[in-house]
C-alpha positions as a LaTeX table, in Angstrom:
\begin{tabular}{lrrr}
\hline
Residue & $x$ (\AA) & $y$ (\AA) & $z$ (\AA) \\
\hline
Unk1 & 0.00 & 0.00 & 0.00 \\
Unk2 & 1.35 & 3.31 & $-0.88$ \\
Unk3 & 0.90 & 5.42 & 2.50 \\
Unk4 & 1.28 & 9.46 & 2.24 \\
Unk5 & 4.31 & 11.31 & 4.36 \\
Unk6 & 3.18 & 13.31 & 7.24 \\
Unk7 & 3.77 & 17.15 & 7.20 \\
Unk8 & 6.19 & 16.52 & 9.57 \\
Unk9 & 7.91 & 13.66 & 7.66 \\
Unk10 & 8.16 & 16.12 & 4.31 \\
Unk11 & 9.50 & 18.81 & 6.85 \\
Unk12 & 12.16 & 16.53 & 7.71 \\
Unk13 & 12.78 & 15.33 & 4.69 \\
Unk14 & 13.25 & 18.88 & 3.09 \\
Unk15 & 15.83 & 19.59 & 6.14 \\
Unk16 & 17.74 & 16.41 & 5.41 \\
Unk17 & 17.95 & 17.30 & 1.89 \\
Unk18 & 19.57 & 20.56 & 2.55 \\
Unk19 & 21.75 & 19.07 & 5.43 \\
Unk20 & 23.00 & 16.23 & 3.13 \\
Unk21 & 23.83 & 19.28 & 0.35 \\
Unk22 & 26.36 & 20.68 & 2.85 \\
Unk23 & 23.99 & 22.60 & 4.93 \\
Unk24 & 22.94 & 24.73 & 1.57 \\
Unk25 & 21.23 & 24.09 & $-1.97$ \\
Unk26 & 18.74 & 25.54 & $-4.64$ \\
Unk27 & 15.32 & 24.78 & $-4.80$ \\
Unk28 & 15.34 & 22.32 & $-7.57$ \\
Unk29 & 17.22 & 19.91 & $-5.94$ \\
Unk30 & 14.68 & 19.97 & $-2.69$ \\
Unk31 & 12.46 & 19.71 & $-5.22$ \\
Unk32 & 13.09 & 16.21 & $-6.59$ \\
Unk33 & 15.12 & 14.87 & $-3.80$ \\
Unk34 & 12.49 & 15.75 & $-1.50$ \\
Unk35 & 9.88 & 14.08 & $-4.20$ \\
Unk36 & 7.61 & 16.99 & $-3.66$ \\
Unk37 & 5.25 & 19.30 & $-6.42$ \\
Unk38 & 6.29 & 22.94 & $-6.86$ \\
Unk39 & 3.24 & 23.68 & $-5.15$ \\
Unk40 & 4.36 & 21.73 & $-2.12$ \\
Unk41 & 7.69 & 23.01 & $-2.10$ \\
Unk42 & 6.94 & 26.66 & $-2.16$ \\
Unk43 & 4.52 & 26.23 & 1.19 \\
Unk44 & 6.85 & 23.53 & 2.98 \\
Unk45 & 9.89 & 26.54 & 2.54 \\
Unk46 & 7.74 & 29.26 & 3.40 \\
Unk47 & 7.05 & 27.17 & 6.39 \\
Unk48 & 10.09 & 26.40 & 7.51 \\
Unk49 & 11.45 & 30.44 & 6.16 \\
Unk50 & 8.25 & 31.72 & 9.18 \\
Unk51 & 9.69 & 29.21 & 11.79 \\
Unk52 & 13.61 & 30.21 & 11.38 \\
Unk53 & 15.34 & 26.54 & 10.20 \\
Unk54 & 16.22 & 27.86 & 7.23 \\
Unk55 & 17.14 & 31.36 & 5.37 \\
Unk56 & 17.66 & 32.22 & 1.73 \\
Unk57 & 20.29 & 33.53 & 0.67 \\
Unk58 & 21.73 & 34.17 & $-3.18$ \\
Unk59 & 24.54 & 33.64 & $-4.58$ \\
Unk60 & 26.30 & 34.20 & $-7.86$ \\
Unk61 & 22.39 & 34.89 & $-9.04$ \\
Unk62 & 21.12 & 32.13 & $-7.62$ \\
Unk63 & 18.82 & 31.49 & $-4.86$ \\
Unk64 & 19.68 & 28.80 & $-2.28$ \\
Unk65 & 18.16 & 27.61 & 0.92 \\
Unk66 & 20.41 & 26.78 & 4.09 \\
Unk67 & 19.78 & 25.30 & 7.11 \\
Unk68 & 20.20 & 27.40 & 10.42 \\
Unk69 & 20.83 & 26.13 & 13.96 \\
Unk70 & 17.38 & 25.96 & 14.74 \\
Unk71 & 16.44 & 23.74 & 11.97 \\
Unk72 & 20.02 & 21.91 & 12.17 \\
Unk73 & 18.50 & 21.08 & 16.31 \\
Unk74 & 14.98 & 20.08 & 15.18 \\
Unk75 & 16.75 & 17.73 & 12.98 \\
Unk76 & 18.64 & 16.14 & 16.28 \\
Unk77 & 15.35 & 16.06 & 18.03 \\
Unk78 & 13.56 & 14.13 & 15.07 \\
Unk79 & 16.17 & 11.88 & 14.85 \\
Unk80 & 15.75 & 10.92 & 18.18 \\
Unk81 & 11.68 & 10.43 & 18.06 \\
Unk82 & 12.26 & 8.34 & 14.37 \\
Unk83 & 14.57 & 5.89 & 16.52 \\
Unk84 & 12.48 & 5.68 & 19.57 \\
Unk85 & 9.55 & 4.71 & 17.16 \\
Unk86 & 11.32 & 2.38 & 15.37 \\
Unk87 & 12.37 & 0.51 & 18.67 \\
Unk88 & 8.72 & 0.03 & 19.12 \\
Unk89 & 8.11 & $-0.58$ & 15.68 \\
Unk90 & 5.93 & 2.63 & 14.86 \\
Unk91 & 6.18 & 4.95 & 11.92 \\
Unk92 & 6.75 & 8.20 & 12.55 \\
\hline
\end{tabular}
């Protein structure tokens, strides 16, 4: 069965992108490596722009999202609740 991601699953998953890009990348690549719409993208970063764990910042013309302490500690705390639920064999 194909089961949807949580809002709080694609949250993560659009933090681990840019933490696995070396703490910085452009919106395409959250885009597919985050598996998400353009719709989806643009209100999961606006999200996460409101609530400080990321900033933009451009470059050489380009726009690129990194990851700020904040988000870089929500991260550690998630990690923490996905192993706790997989020791008791939940999903998160």
């Amino acid at each position: 069965m194909n089961e949807r991601r949580s809002k709080m699953q694609v949250i993560a998953d659009v933090l681990r992108v840019i933490e696995n890009e070396g703490g910085r990348t452009k919106p395409t690549h959250i885009l597919y490596k985050a598996n998400l719409s353009h719709k989806l993208l643009k209100e999961h970063l606006n999200t996460l722009l409101q609530k400080g764990f990321i900033e933009v910042t451009i470059e050489e013309n380009r726009t690129l999202y990194r990851i700020t302490d904040k988000g870089r500690k929500f991260m550690g705390e998630f990690r923490k609740i996905e192993k706790l639920a997989s020791v008791f064999g939940l999903p998160v």
